[in-house]
MARLOKOL-910112 format. One record per residue (C-alpha): chain; residue in one letter; z, y, x; residue number from 1. Coordinates in nm, 4 decimals. Example, Ala and Ser with C-alpha at 12.3 -4.5 7.8 and 13.67 -1.06 7.14 Angstrom:
<vovos>
+-----+------+----------+----------+----------+-----+
: mol : type :       zz :       yy :       xx : seq :
+-----+------+----------+----------+----------+-----+
:   A :    a :   0.7800 :  -0.4500 :   1.2300 :   1 :
:   A :    s :   0.7140 :  -0.1060 :   1.3670 :   2 :
+-----+------+----------+----------+----------+-----+
</vovos>
This chain:
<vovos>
+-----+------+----------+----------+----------+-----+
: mol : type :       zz :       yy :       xx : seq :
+-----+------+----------+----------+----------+-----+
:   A :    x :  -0.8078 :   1.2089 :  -0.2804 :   1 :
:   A :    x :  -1.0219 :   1.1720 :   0.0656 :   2 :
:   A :    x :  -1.2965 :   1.3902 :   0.1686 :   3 :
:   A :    x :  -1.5285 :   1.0878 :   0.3335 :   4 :
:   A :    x :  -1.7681 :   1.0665 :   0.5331 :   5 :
:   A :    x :  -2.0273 :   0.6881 :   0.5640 :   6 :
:   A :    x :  -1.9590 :   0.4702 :   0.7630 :   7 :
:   A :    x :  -2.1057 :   0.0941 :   0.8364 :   8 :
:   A :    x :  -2.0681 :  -0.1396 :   0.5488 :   9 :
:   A :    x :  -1.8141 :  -0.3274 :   0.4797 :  10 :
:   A :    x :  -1.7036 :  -0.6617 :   0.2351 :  11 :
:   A :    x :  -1.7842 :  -0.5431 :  -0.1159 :  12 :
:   A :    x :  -1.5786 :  -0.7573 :  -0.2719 :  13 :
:   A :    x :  -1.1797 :  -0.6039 :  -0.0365 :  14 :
:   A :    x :  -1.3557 :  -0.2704 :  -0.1363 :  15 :
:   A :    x :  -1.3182 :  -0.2962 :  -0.4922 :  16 :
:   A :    x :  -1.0076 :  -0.4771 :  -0.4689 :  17 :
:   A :    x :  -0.8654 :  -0.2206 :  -0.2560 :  18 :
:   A :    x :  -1.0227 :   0.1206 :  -0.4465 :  19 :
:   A :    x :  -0.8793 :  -0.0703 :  -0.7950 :  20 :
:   A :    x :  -0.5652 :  -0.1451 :  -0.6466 :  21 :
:   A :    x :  -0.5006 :   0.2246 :  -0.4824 :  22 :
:   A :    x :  -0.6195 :   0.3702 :  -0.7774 :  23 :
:   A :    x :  -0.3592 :   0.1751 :  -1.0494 :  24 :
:   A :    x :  -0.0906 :   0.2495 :  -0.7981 :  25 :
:   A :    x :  -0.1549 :   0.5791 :  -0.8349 :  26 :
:   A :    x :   0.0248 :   0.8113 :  -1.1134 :  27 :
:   A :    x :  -0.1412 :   0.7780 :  -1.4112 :  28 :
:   A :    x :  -0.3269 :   1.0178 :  -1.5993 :  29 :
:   A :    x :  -0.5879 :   1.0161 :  -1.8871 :  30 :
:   A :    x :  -0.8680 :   0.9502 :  -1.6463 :  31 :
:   A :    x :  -0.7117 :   0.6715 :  -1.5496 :  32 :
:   A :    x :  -0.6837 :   0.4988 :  -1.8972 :  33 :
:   A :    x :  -1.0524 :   0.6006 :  -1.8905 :  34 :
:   A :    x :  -1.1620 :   0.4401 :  -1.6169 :  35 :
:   A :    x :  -0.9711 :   0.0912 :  -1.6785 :  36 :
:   A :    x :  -1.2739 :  -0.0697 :  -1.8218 :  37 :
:   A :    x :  -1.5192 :   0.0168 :  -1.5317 :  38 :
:   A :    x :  -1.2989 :  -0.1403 :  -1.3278 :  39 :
:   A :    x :  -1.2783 :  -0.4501 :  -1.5108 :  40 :
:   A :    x :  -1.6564 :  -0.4707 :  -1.5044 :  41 :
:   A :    x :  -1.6165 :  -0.3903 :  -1.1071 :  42 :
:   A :    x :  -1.3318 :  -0.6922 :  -1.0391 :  43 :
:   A :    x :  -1.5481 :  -0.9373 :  -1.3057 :  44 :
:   A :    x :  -1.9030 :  -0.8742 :  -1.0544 :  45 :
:   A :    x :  -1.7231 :  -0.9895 :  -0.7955 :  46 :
:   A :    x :  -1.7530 :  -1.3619 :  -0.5758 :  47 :
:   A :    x :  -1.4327 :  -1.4187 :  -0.5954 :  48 :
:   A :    x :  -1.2164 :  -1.4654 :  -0.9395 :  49 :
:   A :    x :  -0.8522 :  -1.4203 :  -0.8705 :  50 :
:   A :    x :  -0.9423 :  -1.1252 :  -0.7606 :  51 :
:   A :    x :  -0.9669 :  -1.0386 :  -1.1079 :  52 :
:   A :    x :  -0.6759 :  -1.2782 :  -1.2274 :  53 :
:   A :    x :  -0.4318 :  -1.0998 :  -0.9625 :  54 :
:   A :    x :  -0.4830 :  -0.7236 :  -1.1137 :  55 :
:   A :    x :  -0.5531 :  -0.8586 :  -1.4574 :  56 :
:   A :    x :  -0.2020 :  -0.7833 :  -1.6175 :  57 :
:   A :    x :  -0.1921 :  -0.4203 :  -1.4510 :  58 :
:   A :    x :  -0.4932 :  -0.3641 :  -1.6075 :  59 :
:   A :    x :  -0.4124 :  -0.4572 :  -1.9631 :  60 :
:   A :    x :  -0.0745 :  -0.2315 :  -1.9101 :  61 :
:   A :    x :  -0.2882 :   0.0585 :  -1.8063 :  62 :
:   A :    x :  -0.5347 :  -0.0233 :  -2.0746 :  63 :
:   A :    x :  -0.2370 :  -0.0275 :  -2.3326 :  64 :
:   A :    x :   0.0040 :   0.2177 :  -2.4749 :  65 :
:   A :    x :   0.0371 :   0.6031 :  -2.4457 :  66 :
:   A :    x :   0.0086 :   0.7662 :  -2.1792 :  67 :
:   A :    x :   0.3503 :   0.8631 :  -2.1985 :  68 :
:   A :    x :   0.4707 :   0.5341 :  -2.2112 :  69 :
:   A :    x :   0.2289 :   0.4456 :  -1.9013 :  70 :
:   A :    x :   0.4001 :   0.7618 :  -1.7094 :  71 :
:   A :    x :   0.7721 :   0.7136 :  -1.8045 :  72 :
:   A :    x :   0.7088 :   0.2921 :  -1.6768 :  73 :
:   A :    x :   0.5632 :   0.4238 :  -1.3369 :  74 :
:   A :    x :   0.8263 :   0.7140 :  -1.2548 :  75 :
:   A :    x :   1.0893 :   0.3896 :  -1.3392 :  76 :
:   A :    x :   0.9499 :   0.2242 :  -1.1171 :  77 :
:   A :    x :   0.8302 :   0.4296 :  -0.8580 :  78 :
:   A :    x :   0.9812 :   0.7769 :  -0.8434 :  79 :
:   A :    x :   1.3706 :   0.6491 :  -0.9588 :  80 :
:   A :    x :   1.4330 :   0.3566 :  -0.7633 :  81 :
:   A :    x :   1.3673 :   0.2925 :  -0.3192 :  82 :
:   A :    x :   1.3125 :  -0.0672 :  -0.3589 :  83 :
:   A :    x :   0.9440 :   0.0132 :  -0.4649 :  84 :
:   A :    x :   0.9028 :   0.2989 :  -0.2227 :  85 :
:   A :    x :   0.5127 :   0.3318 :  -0.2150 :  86 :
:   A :    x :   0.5246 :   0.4762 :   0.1583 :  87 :
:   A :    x :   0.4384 :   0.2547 :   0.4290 :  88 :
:   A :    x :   0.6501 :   0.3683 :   0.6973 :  89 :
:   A :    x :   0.9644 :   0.3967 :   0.4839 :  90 :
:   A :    x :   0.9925 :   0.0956 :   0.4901 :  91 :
:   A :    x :   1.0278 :   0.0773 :   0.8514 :  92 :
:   A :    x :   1.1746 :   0.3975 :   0.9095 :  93 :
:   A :    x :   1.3275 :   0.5425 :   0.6402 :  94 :
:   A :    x :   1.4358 :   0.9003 :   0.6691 :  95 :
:   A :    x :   1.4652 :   0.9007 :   1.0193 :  96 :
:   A :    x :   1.3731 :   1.0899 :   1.2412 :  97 :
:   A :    x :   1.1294 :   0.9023 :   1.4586 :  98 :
:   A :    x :   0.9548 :   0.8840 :   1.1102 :  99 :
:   A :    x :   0.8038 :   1.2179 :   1.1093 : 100 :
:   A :    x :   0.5643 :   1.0808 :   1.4570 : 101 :
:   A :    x :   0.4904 :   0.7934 :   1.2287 : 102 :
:   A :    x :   0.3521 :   0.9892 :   0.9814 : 103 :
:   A :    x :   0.1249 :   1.1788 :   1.2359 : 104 :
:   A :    x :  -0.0226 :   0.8561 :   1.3782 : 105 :
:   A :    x :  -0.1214 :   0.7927 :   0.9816 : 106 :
:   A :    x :  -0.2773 :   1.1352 :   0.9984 : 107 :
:   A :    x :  -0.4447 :   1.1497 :   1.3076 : 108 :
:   A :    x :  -0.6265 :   0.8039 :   1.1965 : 109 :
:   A :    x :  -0.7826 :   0.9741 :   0.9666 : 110 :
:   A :    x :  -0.9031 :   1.2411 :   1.1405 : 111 :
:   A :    x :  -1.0594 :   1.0206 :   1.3651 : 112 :
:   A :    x :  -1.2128 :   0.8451 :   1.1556 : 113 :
:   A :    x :  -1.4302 :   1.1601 :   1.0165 : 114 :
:   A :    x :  -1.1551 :   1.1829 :   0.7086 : 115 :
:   A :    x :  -1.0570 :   1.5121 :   0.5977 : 116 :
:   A :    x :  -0.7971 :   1.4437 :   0.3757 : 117 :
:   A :    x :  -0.5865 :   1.6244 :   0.0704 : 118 :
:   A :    x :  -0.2813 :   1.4531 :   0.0319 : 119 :
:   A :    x :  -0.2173 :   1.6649 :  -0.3054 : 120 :
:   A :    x :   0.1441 :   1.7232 :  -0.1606 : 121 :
:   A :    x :   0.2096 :   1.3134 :  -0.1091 : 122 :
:   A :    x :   0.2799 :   1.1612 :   0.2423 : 123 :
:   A :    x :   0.0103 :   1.0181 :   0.4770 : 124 :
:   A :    x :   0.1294 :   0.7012 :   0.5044 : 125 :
:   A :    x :   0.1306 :   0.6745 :   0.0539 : 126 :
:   A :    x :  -0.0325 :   0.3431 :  -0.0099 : 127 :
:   A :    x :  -0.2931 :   0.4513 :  -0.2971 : 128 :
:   A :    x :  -0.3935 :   0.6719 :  -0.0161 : 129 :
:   A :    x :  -0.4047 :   0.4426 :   0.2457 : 130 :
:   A :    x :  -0.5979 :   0.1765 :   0.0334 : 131 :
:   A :    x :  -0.8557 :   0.4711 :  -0.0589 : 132 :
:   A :    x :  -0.9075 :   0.5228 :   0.3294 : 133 :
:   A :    x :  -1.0006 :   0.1535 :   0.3585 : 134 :
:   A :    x :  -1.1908 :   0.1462 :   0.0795 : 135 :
:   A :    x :  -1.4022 :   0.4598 :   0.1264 : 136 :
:   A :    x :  -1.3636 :   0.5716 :   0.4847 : 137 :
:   A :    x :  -1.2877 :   0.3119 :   0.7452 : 138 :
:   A :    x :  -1.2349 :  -0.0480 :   0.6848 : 139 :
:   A :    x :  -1.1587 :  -0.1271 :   1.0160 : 140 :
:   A :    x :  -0.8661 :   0.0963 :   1.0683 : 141 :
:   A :    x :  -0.7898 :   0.0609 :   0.7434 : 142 :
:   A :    x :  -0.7188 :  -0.2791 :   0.7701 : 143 :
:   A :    x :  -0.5357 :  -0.2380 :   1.0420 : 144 :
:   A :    x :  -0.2850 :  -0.0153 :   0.9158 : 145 :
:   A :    x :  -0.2455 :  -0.2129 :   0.6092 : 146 :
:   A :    x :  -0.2090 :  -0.5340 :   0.9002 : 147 :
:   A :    x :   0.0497 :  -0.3691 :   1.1081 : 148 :
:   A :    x :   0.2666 :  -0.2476 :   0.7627 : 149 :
:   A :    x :   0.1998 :  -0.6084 :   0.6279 : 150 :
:   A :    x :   0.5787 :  -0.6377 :   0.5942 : 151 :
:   A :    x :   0.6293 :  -0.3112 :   0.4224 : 152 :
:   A :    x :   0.3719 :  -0.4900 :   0.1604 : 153 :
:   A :    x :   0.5409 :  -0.7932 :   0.1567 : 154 :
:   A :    x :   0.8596 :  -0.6560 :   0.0638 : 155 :
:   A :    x :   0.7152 :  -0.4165 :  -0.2428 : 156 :
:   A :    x :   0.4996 :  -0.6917 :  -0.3024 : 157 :
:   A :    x :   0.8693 :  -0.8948 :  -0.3460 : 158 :
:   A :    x :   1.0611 :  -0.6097 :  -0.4946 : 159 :
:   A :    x :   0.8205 :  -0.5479 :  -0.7846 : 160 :
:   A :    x :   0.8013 :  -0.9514 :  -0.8593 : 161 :
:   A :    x :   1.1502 :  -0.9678 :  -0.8728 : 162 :
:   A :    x :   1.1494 :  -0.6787 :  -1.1541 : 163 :
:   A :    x :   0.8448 :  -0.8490 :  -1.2995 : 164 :
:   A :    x :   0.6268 :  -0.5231 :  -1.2723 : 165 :
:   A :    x :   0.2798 :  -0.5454 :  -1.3687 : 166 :
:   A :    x :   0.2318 :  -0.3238 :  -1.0707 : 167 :
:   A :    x :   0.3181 :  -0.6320 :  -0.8471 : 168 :
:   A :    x :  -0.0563 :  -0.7482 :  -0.9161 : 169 :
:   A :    x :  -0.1996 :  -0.4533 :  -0.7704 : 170 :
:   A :    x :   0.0105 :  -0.5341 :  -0.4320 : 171 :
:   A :    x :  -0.0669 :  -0.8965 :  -0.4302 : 172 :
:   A :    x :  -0.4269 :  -0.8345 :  -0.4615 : 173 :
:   A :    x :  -0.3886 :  -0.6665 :  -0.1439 : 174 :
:   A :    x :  -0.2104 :  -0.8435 :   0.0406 : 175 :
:   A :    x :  -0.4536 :  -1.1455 :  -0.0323 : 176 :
:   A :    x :  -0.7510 :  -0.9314 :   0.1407 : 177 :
:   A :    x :  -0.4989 :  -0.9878 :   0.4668 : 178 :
:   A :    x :  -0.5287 :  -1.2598 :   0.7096 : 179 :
:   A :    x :  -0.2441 :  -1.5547 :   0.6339 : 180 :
:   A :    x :  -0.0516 :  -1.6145 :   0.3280 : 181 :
:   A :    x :   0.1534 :  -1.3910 :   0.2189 : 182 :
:   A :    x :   0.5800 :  -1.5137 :   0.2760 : 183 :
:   A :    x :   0.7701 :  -1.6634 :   0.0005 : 184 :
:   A :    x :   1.0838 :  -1.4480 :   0.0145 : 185 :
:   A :    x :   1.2468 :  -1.1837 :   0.2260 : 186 :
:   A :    x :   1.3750 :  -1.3768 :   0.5140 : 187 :
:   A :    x :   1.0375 :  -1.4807 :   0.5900 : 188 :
:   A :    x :   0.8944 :  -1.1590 :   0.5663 : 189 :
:   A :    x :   1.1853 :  -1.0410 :   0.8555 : 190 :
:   A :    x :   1.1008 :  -1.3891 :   1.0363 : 191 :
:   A :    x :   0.7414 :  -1.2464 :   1.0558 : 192 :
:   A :    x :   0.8130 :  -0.9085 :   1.2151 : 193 :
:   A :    x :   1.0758 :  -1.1054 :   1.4081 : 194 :
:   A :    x :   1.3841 :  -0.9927 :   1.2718 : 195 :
:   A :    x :   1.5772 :  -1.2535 :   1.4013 : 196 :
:   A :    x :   1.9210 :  -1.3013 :   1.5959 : 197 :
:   A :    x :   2.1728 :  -1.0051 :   1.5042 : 198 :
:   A :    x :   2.1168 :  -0.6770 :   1.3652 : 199 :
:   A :    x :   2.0504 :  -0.3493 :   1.6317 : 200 :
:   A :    x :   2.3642 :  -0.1545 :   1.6331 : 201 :
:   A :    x :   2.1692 :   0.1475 :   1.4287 : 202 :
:   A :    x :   2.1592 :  -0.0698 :   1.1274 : 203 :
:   A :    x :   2.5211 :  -0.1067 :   1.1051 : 204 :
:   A :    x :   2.6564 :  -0.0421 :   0.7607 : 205 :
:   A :    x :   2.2802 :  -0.0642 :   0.5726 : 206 :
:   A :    x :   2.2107 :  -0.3005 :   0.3247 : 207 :
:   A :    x :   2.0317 :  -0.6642 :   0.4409 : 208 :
:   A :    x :   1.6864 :  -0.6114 :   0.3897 : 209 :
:   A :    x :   1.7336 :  -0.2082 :   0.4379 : 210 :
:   A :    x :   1.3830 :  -0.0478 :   0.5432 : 211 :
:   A :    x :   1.5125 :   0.1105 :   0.8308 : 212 :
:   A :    x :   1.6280 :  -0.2715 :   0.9606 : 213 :
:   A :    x :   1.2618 :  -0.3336 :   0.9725 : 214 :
:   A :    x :   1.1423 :  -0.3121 :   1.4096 : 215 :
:   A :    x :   0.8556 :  -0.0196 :   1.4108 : 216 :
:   A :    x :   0.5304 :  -0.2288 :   1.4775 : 217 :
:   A :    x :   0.2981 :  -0.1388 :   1.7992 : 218 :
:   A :    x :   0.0039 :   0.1140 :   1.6918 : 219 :
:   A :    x :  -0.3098 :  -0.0649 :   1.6537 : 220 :
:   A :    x :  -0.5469 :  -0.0164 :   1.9296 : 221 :
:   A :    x :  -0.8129 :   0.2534 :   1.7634 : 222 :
:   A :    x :  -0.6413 :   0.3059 :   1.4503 : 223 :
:   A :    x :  -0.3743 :   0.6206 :   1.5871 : 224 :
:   A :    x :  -0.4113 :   0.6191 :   1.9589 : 225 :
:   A :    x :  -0.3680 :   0.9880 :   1.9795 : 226 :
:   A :    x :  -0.0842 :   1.2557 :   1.9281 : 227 :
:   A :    x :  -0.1540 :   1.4887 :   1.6109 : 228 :
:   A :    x :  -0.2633 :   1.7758 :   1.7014 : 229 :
+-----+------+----------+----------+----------+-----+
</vovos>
């Protein structure tokens, strides 16, 4: 998905976690299904266990079934309904406007950090995509774009345990390579970004727990410091 170029090493174990994750989040296809068992072997090599307990049950749905089946779950899930949106920023944007500079600070962090990307017609800010970045390109900034849209992960992270989605592993995972523990339910996850006291005048007539209720968080310093160009 990334054109990549090296760059210093970085924890092997958040790399695989974060290349399986972004990969089973993605659409899936036959190569895919094919590659389900090498990443098994991948998650089982690694120090730490639950890494391979937390994606465990998205693996054996991906390594199960037709791939019709697999595609008609994820398009269910993903494509039908905007309580899993896998784009960062809509969850703290929406369609707004302001979203559209948003999306450029996601693409002008990867330009500077050597990336040259094809997005194969998705947004910058799609989390497979984002996750691949980390993975392959730039930990650091990676991380901190994953950091500053921890509550857009929180709350798919929520949103797919409450449908009790296998994919809810694959976010979980993630969110477990982030500093602190992850928040037990929604309000927390608003108590974190510090949502608190009432709600700005713009979000009259959205639903609690709306995306675009969600304050947009400060750009990390060298992660998207400049305008696209």
């Amino acid at each position: 998905m990334i054109g990549l170029r090296r760059r210093a090493p970085r924890t092997s174990d958040d790399r695989v976690v974060h290349l399986v994750a972004g990969r089973c989040l993605d659409y899936p296809d036959a190569d895919l299904v094919a590659a389900v068992p090498g990443m098994r072997q991948a998650l089982s090599e690694q120090d730490d266990p639950l890494a391979a307990s937390r994606l465990s049950s998205l693996l054996e749905h991906l390594g199960s079934g037709t791939l019709a089946d697999l595609q008609r779950t994820y398009v269910d899930t993903f494509d039908l309904s905007r309580k899993h949106a896998l784009y960062l920023s809509y969850w703290t944007d929406g369609d707004t406007r302001r979203r559209g500079e948003v999306l450029g600070r996601f693409k002008t962090a990867y330009r500077s950090s050597g990336a040259v990307v094809d997005t194969h017609g998705e947004l910058p800010d799609y989390l497979p995509m984002v996750l691949e970045f980390t993975a392959r390109v730039d930990a650091d900034a990676g991380r901190a774009i994953l950091q500053e849209y921890r509550a857009s992960l929180e709350l798919l992270r929520i949103a797919l345990q409450e449908k009790q989605s296998a994919y809810a592993g694959a976010v979980v995972a993630v969110c477990a390579t982030l500093p602190g523990e992850s928040p037990p339910d929604r309000a927390a996850v608003m108590e974190m970004v510090g949502m608190t006291g009432p709600h700005p005048t713009e979000a009259v007539g959205l639903e609690p727990y709306d995306p675009r209720l969600l304050p947009l968080q400060p750009v990390s310093p060298g992660v998207a410091s400049r305008a696209p160009s």
